[in-house]
OpenMM code with the backbone's topology and positions (N, CA, C; nanometers):
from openmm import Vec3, app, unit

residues = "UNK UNK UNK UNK UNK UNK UNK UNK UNK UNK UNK UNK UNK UNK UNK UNK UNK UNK UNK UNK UNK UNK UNK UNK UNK UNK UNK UNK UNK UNK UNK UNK UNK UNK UNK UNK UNK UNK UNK UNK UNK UNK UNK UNK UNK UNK UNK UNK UNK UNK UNK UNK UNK UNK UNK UNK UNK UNK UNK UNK UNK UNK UNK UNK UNK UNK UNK UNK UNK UNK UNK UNK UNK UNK UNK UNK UNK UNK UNK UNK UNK UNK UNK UNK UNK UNK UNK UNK UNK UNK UNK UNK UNK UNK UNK UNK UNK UNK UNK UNK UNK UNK UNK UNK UNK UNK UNK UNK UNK UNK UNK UNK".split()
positions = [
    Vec3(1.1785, 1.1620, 1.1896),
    Vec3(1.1582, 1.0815, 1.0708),
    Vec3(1.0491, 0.9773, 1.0981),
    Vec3(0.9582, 0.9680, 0.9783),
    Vec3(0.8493, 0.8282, 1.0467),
    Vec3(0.8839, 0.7488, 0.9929),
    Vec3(0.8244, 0.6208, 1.0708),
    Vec3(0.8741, 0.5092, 1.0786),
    Vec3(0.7623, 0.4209, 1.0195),
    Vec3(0.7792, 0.3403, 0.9392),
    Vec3(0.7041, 0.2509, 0.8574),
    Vec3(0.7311, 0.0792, 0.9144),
    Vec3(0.6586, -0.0300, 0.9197),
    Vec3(0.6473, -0.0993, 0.9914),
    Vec3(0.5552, -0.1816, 0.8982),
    Vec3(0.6389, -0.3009, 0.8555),
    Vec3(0.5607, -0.3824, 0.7453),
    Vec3(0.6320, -0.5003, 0.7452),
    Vec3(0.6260, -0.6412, 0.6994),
    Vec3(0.6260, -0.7554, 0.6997),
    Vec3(0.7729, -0.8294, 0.8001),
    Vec3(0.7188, -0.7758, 0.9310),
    Vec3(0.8229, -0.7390, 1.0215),
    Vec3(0.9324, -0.7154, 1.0192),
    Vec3(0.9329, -0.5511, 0.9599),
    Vec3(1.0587, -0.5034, 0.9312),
    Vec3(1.0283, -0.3346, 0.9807),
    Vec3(1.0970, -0.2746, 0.9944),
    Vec3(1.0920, -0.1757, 1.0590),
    Vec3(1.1848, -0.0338, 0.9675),
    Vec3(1.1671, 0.0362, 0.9321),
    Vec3(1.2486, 0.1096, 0.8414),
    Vec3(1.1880, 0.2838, 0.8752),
    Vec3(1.3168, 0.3575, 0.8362),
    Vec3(1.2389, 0.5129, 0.8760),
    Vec3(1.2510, 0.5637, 0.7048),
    Vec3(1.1690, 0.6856, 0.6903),
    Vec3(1.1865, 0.7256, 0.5395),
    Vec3(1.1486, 0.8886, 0.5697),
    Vec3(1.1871, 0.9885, 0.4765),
    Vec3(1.1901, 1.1397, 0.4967),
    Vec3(0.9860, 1.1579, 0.5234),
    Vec3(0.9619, 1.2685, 0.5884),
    Vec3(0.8310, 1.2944, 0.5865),
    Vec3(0.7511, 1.3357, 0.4532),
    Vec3(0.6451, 1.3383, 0.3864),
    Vec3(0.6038, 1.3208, 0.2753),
    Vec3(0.7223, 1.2229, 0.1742),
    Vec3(0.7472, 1.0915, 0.2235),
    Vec3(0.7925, 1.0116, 0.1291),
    Vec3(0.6488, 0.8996, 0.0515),
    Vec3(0.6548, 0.8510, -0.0798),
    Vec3(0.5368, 0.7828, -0.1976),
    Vec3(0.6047, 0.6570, -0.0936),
    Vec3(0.4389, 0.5723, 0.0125),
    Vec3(0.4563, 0.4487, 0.0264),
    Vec3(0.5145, 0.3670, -0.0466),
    Vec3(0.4740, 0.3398, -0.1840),
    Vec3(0.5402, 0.2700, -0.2490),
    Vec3(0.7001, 0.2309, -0.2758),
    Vec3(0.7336, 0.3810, -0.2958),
    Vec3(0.8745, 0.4075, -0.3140),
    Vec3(0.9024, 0.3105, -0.2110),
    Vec3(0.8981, 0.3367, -0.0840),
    Vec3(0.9386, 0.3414, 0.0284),
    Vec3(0.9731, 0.1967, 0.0634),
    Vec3(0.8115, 0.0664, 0.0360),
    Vec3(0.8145, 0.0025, 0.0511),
    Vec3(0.9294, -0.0869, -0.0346),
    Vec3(0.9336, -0.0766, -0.1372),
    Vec3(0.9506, -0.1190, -0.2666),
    Vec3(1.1440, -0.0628, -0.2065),
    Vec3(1.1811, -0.0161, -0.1961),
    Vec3(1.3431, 0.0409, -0.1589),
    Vec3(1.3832, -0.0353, -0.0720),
    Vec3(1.3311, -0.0528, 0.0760),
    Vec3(1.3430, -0.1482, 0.1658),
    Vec3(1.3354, -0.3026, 0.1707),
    Vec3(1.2945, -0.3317, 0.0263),
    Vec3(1.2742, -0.4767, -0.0230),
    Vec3(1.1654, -0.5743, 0.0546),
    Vec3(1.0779, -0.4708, 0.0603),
    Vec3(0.8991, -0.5474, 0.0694),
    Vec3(0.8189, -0.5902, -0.0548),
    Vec3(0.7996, -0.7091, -0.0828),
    Vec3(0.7486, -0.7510, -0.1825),
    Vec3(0.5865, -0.6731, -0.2439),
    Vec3(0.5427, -0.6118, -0.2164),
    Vec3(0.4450, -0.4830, -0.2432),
    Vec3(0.3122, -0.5753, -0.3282),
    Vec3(0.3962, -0.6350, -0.4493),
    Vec3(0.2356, -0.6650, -0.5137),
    Vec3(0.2611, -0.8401, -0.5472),
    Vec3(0.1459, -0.8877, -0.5442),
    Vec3(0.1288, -1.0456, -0.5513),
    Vec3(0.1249, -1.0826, -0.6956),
    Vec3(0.1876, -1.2220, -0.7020),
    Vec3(0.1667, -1.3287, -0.8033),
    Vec3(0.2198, -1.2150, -0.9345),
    Vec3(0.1444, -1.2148, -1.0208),
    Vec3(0.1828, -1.1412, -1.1420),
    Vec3(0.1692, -1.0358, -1.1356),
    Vec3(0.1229, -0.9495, -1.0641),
    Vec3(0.1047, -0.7842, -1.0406),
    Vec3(0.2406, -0.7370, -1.0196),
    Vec3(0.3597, -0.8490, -1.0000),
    Vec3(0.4663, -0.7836, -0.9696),
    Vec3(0.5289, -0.7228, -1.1190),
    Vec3(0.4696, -0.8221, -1.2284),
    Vec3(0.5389, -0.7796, -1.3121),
    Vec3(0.4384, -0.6648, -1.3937),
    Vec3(0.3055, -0.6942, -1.4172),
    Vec3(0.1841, -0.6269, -1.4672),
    Vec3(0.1115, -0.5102, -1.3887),
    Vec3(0.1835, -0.4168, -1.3353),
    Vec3(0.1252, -0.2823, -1.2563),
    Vec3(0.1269, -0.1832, -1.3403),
    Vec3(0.0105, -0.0596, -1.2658),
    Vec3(0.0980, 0.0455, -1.4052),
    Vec3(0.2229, 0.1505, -1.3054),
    Vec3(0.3486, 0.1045, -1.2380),
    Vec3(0.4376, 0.1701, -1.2182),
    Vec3(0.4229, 0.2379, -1.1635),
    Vec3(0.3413, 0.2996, -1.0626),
    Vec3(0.2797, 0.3942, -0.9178),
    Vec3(0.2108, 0.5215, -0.9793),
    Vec3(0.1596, 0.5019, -1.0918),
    Vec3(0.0684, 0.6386, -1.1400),
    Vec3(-0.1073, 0.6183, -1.1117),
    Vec3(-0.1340, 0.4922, -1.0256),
    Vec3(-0.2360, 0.4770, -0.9530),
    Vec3(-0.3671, 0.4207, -1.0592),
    Vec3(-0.3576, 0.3484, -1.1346),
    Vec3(-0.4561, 0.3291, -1.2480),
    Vec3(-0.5126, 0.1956, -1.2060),
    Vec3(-0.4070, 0.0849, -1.1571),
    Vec3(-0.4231, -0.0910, -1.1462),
    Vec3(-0.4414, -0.1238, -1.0029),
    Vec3(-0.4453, -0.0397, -0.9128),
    Vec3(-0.4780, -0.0900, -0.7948),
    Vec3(-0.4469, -0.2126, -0.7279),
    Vec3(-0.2930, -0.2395, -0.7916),
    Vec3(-0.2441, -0.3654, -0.7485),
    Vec3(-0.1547, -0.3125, -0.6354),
    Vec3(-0.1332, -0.1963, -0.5473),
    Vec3(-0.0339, -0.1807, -0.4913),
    Vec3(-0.1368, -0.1362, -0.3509),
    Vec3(-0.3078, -0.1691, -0.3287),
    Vec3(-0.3177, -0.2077, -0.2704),
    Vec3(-0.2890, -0.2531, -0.1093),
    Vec3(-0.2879, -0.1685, 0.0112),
    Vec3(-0.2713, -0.1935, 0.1316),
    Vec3(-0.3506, -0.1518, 0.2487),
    Vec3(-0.3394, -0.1872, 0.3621),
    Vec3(-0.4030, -0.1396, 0.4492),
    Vec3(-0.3174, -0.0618, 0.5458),
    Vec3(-0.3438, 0.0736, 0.6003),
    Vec3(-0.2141, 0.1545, 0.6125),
    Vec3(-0.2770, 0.1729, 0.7538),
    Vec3(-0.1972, 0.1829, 0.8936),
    Vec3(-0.2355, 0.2430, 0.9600),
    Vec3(-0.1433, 0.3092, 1.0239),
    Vec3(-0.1762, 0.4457, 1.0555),
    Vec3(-0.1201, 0.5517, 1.1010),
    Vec3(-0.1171, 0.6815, 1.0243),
    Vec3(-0.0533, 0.8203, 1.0110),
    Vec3(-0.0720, 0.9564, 0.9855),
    Vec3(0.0017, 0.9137, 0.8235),
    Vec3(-0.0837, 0.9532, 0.7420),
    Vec3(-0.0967, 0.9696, 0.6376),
    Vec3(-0.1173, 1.0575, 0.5251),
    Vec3(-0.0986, 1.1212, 0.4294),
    Vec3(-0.2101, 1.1853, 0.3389),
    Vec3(-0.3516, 1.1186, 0.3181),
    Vec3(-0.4179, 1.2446, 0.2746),
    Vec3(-0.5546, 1.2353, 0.2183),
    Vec3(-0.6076, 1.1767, 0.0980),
    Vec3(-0.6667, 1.0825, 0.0982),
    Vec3(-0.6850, 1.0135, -0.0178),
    Vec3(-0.7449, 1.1064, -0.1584),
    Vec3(-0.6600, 1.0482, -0.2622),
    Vec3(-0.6900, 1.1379, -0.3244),
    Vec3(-0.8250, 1.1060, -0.4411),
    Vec3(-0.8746, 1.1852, -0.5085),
    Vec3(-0.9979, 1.1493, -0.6156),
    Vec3(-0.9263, 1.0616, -0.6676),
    Vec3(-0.8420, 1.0130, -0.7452),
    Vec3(-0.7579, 0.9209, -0.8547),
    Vec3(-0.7907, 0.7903, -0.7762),
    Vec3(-0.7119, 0.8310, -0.6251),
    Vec3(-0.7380, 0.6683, -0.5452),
    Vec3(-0.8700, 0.6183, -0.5212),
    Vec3(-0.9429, 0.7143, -0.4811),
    Vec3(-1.0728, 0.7112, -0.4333),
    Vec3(-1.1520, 0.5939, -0.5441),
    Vec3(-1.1460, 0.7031, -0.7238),
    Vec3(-1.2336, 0.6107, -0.7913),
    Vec3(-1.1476, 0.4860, -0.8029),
    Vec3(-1.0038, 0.4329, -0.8012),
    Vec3(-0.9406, 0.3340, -0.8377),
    Vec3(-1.0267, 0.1902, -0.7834),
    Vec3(-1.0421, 0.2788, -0.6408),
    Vec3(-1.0612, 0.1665, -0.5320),
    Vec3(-1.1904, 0.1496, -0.4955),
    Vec3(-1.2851, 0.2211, -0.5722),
    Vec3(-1.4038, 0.1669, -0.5154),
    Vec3(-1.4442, 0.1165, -0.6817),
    Vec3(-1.3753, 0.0687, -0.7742),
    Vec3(-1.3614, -0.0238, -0.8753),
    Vec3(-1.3657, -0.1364, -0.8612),
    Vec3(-1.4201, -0.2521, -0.9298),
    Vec3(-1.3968, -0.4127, -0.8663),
    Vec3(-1.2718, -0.4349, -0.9342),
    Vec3(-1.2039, -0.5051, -0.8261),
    Vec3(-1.2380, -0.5952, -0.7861),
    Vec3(-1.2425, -0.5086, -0.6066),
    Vec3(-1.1960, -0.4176, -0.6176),
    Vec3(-1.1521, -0.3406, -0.4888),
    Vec3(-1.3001, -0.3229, -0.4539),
    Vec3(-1.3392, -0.2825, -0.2945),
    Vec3(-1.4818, -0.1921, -0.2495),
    Vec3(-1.4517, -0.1468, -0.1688),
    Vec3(-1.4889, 0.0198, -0.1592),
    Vec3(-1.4380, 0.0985, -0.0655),
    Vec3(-1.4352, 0.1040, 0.0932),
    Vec3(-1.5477, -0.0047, 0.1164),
    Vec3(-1.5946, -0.0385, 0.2350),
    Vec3(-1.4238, -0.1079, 0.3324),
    Vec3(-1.3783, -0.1751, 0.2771),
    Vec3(-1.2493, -0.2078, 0.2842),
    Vec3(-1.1183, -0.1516, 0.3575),
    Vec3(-1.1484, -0.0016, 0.3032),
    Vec3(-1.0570, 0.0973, 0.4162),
    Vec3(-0.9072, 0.0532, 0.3455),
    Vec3(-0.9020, 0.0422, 0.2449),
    Vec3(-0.7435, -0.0037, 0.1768),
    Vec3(-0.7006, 0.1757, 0.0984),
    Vec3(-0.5525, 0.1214, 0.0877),
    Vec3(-0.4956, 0.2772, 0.0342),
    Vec3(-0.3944, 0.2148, -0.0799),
    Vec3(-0.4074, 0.2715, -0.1963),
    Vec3(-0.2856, 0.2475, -0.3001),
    Vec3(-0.1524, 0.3038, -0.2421),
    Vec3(-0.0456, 0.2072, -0.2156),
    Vec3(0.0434, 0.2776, -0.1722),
    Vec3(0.1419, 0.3467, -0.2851),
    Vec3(0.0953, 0.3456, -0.4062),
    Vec3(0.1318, 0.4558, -0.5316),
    Vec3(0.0779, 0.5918, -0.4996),
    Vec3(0.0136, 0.5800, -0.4348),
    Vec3(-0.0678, 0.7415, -0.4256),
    Vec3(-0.0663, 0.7776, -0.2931),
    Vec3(-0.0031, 0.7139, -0.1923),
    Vec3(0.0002, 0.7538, -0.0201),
    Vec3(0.1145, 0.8168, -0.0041),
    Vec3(0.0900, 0.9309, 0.0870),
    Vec3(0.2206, 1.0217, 0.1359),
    Vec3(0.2513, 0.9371, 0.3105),
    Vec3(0.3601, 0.9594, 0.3329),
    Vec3(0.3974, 0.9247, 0.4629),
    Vec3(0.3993, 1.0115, 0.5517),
    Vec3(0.3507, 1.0451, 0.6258),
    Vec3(0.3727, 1.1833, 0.7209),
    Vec3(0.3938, 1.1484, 0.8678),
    Vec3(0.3638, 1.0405, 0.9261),
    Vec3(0.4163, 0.9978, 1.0542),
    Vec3(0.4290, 0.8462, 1.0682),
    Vec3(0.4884, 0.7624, 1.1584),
    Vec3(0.4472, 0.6379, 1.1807),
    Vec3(0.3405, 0.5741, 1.1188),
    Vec3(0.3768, 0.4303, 1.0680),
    Vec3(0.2601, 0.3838, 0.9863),
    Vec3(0.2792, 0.2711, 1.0068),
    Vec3(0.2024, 0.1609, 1.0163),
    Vec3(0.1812, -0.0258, 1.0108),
    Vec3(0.1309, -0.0087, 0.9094),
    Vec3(0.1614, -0.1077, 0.7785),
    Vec3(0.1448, -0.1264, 0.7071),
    Vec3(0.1128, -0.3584, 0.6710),
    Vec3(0.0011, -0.3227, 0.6113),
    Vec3(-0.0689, -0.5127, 0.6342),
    Vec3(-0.1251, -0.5146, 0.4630),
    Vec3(-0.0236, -0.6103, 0.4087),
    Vec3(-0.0812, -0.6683, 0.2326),
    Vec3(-0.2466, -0.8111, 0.2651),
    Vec3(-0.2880, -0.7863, 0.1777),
    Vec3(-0.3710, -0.8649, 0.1468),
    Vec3(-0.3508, -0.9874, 0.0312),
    Vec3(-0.4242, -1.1066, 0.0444),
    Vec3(-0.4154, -1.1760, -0.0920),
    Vec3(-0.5188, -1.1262, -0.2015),
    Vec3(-0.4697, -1.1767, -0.3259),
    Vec3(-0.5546, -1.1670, -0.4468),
    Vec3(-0.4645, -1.0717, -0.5286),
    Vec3(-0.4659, -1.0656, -0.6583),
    Vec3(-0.3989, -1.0284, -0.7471),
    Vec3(-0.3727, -0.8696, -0.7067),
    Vec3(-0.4790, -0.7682, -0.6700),
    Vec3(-0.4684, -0.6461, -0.6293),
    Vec3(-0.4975, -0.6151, -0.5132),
    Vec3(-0.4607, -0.7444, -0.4169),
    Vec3(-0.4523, -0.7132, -0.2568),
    Vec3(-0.5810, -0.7105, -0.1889),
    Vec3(-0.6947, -0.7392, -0.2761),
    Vec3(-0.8151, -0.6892, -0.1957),
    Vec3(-0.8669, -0.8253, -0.1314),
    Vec3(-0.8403, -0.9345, -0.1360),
    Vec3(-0.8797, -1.0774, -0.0751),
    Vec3(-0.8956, -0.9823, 0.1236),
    Vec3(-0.9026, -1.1652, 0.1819),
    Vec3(-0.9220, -1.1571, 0.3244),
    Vec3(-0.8355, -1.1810, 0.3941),
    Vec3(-0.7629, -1.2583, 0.3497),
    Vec3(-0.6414, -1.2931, 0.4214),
    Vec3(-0.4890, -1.2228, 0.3859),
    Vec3(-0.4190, -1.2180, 0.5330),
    Vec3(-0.3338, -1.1438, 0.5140),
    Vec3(-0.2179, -1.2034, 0.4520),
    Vec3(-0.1463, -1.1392, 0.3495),
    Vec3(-0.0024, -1.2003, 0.3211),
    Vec3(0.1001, -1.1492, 0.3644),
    Vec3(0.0857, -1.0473, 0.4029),
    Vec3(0.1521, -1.0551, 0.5559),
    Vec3(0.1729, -0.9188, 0.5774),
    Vec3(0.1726, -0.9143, 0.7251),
    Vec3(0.1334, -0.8093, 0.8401),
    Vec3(0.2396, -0.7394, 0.8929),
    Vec3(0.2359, -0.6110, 0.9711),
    Vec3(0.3311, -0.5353, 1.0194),
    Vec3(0.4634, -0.6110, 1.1098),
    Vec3(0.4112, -0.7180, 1.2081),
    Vec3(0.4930, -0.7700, 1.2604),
    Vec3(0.5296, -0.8933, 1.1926),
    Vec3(0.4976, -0.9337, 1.0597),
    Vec3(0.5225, -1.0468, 1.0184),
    Vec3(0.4154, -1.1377, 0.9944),
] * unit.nanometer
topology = app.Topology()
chain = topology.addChain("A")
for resn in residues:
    res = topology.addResidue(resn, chain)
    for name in ("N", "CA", "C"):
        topology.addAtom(name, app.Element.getBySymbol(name[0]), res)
């Protein structure tokens, strides 16, 4: 089972499990300020769900691709909607600030 690793918390979830789901079940706060209430619900359109993923993953898909190289997002960034990410092995997972996560600073990181 992989293991996901986010605002120092540690949790396992089935292989091809939706980041989001995942995060969002385990009670990780996922999206900032008002995005919590104003997302569009993990069908990948608002790019408020926003993360930086590291470890074995799916392939980003066209949907995410154009989401995120949209402003306020730039692809240069290396961020993944976790509405549209599959889980396939171990992953650290690190939120960003700003309404759709794309700021500089972290709001918080795999170990906390």
């Amino acid at each position: 089972m992989p293991k996901v690793t986010a605002q120092g918390k540690t949790f396992e979830c089935a292989p091809g499990a939706n980041l989001r789901k995942v995060l969002l079940e385990n009670g990780i706060p996922l999206y900032n300020g008002q995005a919590a209430m104003i997302n569009c619900r993990g069908i990948g359109t608002c790019g408020t769900c926003a993360v930086k993923v590291e470890g074995e993953v799916s392939e980003i898909s066209w949907r995410e691709k154009t989401r995120l190289g949209l402003p306020p997002h730039s692809s240069s960034k290396n961020l993944r909607l976790a509405c549209q990410t599959k889980v396939l092995g171990d992953v650290q997972v690190t939120k960003f600030d700003g309404m759709w996560g794309q700021g500089d600073q972290t709001v918080w990181t795999p170990q906390g």
